[in-house]
Biopython code that builds the backbone (N, CA, C, O; Angstrom):
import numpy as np
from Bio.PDB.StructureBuilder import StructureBuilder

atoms = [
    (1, "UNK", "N", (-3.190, -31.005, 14.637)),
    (1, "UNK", "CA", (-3.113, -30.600, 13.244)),
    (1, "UNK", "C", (-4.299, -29.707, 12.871)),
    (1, "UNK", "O", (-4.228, -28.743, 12.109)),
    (2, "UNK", "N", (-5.332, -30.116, 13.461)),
    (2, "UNK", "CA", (-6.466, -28.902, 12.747)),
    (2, "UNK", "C", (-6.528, -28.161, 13.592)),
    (2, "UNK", "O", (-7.573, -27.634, 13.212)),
    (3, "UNK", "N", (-6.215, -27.487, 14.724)),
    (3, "UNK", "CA", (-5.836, -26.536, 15.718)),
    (3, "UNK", "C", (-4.767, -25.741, 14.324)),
    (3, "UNK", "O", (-5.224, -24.789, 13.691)),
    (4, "UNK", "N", (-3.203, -26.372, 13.994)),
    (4, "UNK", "CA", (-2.458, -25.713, 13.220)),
    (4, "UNK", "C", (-3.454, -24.544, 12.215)),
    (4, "UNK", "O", (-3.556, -23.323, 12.092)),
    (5, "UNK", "N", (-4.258, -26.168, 11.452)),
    (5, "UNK", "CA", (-4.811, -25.641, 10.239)),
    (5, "UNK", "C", (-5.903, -24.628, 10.175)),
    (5, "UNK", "O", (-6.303, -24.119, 9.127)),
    (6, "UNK", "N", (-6.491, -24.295, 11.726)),
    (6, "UNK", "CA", (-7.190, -23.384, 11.967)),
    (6, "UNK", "C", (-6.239, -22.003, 12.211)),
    (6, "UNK", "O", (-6.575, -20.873, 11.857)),
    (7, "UNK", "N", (-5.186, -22.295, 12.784)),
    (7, "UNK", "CA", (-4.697, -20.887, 12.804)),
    (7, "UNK", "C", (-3.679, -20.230, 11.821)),
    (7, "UNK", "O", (-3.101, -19.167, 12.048)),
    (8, "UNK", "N", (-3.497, -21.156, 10.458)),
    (8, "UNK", "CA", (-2.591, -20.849, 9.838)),
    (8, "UNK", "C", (-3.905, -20.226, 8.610)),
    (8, "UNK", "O", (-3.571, -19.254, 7.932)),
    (9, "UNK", "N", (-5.173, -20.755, 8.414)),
    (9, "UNK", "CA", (-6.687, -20.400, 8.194)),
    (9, "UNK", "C", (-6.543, -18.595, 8.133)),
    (9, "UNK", "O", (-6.545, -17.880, 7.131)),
    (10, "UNK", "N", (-6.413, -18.166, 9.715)),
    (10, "UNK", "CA", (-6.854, -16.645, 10.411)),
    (10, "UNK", "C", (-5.869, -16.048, 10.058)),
    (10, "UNK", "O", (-6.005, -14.859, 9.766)),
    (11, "UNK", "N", (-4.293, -16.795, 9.951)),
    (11, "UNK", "CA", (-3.108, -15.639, 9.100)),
    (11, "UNK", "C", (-2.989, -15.764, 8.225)),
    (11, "UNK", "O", (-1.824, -15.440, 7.994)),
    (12, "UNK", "N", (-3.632, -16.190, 7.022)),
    (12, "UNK", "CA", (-3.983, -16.157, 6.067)),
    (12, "UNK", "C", (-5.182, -15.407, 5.779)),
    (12, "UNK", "O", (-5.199, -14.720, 4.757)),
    (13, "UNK", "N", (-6.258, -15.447, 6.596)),
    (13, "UNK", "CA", (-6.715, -14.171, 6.260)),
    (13, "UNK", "C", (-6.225, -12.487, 6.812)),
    (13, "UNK", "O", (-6.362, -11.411, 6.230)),
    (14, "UNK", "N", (-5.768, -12.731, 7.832)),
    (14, "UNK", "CA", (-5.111, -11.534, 8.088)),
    (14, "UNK", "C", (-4.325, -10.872, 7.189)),
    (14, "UNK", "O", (-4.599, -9.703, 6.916)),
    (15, "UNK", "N", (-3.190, -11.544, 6.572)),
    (15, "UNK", "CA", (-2.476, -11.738, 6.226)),
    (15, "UNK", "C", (-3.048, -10.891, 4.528)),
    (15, "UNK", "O", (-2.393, -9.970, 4.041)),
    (16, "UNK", "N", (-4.280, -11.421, 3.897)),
    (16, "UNK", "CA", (-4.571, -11.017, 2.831)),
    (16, "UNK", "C", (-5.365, -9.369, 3.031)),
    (16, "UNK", "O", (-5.394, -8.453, 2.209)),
    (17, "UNK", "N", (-6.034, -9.425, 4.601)),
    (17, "UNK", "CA", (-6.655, -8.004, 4.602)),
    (17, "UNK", "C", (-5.952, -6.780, 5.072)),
    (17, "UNK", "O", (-6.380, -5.629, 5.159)),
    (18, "UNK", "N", (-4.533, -7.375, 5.418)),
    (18, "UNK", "CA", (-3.246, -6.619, 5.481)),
    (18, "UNK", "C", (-2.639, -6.151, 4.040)),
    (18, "UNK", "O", (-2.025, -5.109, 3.807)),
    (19, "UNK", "N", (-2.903, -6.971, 3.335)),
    (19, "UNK", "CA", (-2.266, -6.586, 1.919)),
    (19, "UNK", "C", (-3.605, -5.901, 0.987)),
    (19, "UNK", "O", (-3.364, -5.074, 0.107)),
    (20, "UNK", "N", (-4.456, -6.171, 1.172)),
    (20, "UNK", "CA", (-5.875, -5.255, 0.359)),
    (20, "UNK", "C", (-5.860, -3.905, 1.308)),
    (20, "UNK", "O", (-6.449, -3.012, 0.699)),
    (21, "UNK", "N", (-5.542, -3.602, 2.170)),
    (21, "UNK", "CA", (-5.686, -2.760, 3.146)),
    (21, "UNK", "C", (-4.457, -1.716, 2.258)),
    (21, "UNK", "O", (-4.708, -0.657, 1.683)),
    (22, "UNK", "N", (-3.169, -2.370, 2.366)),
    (22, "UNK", "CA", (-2.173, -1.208, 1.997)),
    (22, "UNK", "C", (-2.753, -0.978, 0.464)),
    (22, "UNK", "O", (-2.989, 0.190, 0.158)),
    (23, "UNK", "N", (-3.016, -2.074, -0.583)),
    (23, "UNK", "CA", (-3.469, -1.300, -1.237)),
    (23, "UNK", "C", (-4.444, -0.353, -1.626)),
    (23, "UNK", "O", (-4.471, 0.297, -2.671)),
    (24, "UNK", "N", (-5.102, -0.341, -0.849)),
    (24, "UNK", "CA", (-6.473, 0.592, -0.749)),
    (24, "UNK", "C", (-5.763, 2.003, -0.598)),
    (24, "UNK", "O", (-6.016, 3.061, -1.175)),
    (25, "UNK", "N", (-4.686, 1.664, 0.463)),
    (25, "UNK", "CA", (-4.006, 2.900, 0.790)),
    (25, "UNK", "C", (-3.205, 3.093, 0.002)),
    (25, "UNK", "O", (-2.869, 4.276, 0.040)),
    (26, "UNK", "N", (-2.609, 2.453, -0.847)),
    (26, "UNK", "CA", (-2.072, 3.335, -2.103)),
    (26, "UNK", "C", (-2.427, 3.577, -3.200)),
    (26, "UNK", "O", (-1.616, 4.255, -3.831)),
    (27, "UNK", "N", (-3.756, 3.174, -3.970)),
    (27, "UNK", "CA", (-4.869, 3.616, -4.487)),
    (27, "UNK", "C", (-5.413, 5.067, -3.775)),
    (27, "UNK", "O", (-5.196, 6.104, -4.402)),
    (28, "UNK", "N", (-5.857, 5.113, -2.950)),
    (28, "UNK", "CA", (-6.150, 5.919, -2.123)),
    (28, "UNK", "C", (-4.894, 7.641, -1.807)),
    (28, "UNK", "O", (-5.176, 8.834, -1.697)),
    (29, "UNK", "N", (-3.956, 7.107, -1.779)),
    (29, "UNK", "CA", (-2.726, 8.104, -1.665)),
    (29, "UNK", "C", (-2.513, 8.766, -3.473)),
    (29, "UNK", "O", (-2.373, 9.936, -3.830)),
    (30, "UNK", "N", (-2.553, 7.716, -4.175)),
    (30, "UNK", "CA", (-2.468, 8.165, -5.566)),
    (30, "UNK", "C", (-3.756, 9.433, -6.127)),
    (30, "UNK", "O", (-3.736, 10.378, -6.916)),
    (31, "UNK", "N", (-4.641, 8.901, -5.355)),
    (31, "UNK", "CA", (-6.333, 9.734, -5.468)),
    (31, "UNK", "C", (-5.999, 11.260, -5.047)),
    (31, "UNK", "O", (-6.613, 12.225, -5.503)),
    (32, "UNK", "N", (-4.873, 11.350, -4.054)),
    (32, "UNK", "CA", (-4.700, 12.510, -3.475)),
    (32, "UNK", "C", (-3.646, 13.328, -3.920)),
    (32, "UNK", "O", (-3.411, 14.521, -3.727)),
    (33, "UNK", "N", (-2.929, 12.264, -4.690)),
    (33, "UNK", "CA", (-1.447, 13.301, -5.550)),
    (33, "UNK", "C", (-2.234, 13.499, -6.683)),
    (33, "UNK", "O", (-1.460, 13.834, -7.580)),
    (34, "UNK", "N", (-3.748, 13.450, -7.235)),
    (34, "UNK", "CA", (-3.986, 13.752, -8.511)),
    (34, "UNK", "C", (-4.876, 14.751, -7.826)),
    (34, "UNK", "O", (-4.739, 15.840, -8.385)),
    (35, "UNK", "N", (-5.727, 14.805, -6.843)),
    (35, "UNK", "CA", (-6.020, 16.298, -6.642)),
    (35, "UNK", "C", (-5.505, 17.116, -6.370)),
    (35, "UNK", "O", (-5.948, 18.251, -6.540)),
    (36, "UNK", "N", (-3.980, 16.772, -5.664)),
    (36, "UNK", "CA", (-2.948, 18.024, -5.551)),
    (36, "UNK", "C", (-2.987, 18.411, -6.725)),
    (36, "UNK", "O", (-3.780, 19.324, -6.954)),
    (37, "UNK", "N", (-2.075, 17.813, -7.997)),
    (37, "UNK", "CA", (-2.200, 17.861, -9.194)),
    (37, "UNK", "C", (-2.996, 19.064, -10.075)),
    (37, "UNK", "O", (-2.638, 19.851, -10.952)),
    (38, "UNK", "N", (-4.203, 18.801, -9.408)),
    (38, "UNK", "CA", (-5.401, 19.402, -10.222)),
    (38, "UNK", "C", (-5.182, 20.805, -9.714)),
    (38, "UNK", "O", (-5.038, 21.814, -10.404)),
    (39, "UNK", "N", (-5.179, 20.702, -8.261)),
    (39, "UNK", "CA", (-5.285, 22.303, -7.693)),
    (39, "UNK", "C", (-4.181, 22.651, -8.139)),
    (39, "UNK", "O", (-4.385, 23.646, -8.834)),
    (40, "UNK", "N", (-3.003, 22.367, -8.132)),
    (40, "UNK", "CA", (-2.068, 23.310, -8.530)),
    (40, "UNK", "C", (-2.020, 23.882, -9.684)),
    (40, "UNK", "O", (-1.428, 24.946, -9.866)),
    (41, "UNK", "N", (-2.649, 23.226, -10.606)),
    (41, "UNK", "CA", (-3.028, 23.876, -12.244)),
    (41, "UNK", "C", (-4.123, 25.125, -12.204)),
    (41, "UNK", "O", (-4.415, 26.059, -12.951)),
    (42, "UNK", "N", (-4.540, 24.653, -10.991)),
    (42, "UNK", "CA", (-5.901, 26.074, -10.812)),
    (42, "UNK", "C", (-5.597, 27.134, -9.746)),
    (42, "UNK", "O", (-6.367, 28.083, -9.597)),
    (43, "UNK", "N", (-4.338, 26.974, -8.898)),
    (43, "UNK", "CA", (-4.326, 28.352, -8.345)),
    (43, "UNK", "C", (-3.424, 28.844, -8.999)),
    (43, "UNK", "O", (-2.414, 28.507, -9.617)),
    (44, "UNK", "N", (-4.405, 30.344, -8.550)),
    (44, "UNK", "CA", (-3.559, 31.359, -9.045)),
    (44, "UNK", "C", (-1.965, 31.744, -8.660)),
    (44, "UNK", "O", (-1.000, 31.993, -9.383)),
    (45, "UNK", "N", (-2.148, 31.671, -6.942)),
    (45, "UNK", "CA", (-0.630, 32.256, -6.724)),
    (45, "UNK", "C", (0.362, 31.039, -6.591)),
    (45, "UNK", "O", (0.146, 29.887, -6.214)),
    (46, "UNK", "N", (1.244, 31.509, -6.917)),
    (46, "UNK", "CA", (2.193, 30.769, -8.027)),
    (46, "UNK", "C", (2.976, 30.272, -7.057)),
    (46, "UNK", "O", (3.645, 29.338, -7.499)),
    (47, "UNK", "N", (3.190, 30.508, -5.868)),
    (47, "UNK", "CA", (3.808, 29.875, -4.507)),
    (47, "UNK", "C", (3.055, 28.585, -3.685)),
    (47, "UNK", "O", (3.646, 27.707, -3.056)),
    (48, "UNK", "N", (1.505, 28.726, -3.877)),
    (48, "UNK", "CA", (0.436, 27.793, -3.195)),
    (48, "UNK", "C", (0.643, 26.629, -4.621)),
    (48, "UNK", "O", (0.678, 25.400, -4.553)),
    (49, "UNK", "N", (0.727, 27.277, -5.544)),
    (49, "UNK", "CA", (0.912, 26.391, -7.077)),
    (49, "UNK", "C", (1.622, 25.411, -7.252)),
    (49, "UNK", "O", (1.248, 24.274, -7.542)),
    (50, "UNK", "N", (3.263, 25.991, -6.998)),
    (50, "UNK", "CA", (4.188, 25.012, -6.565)),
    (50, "UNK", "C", (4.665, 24.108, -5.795)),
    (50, "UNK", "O", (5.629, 23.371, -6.001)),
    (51, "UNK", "N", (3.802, 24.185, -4.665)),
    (51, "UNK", "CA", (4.039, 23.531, -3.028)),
    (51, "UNK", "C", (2.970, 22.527, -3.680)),
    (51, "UNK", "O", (3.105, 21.304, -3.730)),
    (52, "UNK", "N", (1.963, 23.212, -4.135)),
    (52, "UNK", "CA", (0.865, 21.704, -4.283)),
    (52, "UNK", "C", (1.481, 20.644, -5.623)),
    (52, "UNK", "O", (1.010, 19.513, -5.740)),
    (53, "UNK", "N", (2.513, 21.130, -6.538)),
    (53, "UNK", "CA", (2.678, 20.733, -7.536)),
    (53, "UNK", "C", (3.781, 19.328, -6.514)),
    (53, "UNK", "O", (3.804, 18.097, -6.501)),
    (54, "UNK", "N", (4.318, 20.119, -6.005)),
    (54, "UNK", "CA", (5.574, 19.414, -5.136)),
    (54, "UNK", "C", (4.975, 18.422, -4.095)),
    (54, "UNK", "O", (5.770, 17.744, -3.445)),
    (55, "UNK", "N", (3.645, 18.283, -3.886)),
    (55, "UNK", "CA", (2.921, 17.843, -2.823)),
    (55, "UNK", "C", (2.409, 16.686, -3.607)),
    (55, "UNK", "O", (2.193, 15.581, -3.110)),
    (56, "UNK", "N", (2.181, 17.069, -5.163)),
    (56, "UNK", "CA", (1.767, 15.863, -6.191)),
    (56, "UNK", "C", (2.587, 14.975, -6.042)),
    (56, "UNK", "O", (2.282, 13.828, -5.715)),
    (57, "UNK", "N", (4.139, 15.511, -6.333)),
    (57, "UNK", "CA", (4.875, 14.690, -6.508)),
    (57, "UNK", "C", (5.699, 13.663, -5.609)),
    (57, "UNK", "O", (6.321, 12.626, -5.842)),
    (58, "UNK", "N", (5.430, 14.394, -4.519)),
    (58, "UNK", "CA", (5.838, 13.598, -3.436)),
    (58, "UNK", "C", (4.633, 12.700, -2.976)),
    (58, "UNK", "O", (4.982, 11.703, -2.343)),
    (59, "UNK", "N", (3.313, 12.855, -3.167)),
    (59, "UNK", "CA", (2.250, 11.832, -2.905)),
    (59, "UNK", "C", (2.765, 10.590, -4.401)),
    (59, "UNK", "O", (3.029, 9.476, -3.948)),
    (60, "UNK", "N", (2.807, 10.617, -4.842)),
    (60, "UNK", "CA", (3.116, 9.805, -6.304)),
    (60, "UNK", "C", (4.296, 8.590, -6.051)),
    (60, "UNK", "O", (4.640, 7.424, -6.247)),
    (61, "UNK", "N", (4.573, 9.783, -5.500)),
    (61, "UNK", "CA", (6.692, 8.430, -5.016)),
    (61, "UNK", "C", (6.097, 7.674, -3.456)),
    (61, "UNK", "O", (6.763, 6.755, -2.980)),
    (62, "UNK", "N", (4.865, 8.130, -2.769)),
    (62, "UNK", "CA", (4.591, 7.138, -1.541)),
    (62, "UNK", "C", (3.779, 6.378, -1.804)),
    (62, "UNK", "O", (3.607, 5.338, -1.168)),
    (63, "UNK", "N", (2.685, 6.957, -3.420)),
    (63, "UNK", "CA", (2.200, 5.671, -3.392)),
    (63, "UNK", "C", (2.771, 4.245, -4.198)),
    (63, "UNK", "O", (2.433, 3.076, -4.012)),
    (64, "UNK", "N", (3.854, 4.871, -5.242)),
    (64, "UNK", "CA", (4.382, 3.505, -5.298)),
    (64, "UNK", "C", (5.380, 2.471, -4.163)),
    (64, "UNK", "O", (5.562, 1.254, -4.154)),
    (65, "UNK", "N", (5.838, 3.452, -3.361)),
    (65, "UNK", "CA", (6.325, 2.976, -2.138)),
    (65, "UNK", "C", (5.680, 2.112, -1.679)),
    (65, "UNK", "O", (5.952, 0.930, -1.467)),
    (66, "UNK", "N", (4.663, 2.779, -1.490)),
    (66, "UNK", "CA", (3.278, 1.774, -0.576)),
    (66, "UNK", "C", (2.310, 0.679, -1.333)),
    (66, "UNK", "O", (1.366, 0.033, -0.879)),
    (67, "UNK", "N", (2.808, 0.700, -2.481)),
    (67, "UNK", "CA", (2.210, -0.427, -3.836)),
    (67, "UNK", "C", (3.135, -1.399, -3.521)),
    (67, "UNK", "O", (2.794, -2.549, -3.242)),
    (68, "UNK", "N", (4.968, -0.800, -3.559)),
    (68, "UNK", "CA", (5.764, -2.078, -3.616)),
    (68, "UNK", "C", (5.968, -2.631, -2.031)),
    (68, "UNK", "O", (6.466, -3.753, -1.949)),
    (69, "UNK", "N", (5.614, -1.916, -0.705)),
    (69, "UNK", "CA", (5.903, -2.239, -0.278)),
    (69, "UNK", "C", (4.264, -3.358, 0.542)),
    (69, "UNK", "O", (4.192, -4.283, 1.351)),
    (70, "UNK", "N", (3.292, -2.590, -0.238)),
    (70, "UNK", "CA", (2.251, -4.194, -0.079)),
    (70, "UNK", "C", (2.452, -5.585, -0.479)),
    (70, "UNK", "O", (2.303, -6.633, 0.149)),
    (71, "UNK", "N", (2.924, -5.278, -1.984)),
    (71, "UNK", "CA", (3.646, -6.312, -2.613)),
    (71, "UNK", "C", (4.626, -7.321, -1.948)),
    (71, "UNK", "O", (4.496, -8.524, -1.720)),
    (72, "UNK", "N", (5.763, -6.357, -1.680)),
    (72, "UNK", "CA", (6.861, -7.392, -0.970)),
    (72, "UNK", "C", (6.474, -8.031, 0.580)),
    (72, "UNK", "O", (7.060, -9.011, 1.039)),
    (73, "UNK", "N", (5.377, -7.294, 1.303)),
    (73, "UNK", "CA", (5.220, -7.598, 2.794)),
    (73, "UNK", "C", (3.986, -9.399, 2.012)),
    (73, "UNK", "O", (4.075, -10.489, 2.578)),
    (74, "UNK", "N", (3.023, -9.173, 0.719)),
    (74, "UNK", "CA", (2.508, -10.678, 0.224)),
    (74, "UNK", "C", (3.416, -11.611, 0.247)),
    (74, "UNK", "O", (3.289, -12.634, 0.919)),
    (75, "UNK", "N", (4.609, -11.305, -0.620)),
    (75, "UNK", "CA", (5.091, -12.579, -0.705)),
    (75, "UNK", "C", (6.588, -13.028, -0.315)),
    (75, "UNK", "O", (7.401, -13.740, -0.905)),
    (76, "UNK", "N", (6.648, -12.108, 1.307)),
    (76, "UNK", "CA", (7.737, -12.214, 2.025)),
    (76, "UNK", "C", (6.758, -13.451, 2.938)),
    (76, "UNK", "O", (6.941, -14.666, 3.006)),
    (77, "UNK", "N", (5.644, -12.561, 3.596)),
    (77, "UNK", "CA", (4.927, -13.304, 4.353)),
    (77, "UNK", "C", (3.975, -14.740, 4.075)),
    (77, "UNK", "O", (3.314, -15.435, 4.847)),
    (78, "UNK", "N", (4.221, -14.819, 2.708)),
    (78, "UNK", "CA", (3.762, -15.903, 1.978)),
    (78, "UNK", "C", (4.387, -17.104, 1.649)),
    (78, "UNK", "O", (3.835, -18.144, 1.289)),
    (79, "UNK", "N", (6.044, -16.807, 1.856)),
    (79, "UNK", "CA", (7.322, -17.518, 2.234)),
    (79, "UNK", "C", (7.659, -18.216, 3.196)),
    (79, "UNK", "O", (8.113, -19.359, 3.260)),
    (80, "UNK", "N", (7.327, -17.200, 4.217)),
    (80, "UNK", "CA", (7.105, -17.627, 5.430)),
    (80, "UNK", "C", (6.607, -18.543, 5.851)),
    (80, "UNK", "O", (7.210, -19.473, 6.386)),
    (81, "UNK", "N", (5.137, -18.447, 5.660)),
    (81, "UNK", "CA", (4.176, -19.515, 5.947)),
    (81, "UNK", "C", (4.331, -20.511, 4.942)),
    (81, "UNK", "O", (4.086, -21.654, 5.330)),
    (82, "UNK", "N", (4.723, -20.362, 3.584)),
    (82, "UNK", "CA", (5.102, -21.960, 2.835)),
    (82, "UNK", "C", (5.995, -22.651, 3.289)),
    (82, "UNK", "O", (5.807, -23.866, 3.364)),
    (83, "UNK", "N", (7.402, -21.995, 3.786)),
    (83, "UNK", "CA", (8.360, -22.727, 4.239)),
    (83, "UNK", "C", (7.891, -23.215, 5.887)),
    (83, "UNK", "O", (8.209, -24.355, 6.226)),
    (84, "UNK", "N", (7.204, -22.408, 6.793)),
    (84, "UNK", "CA", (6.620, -23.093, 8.261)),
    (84, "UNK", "C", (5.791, -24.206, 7.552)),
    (84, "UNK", "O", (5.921, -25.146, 8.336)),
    (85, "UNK", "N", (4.898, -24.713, 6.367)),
    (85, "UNK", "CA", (4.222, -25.574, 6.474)),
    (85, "UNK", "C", (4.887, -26.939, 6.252)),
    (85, "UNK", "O", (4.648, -28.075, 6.662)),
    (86, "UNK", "N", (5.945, -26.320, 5.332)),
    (86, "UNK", "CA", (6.993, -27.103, 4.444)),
    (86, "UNK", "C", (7.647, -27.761, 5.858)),
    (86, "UNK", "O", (8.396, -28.723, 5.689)),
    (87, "UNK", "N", (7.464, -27.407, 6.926)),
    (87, "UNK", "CA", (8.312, -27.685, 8.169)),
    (87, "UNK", "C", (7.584, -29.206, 8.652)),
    (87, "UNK", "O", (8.190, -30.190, 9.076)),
    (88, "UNK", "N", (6.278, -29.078, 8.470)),
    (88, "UNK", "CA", (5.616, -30.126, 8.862)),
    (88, "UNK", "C", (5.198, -31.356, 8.143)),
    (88, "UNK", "O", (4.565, -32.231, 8.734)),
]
sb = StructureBuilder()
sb.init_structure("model")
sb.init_model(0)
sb.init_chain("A")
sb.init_seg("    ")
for serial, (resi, resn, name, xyz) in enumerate(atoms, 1):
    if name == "N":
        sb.init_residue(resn, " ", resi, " ")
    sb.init_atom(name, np.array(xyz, "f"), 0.0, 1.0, " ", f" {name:<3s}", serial, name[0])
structure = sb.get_structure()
């Protein structure tokens, strides 16, 4: 049992620096659709303008991707391990 409780301990922390991790990375991805953002308001040619505008917007839709999909990987994997403990 404390063998279990030691290793259910380490995926539980894994488990949480897996989920601070993606969000960092979608904090982090959002950081980068707002400097697309920015540059595209400041160049001039109107082709580099739009690609970065389009580059905003497609960074924007991965980072909520990557928000919900930190989210659902917490408390899929949080299921998991309640119902394995629930086993014992």
């Amino acid at each position: 049992m404390e063998n279990l409780d030691a290793n259910l301990q380490k995926l539980h922390s894994a488990l949480k620096s897996l989920v601070n991790t993606r969000k960092e990375l979608s904090a982090l991805t959002g950081l980068v659709a707002k400097s697309a953002a920015m540059l595209s308001t400041c160049e001039e040619h109107t082709g580099l303008s739009r690609a970065l505008s389009n580059l905003a917007d497609v960074e924007e839709k991965i980072e909520l991707l990557r928000s919900e999909q930190a989210n659902s990987d917490f408390f899929i994997m949080t299921e998991f391990v309640k119902d394995y403990i629930d086993l014992f």
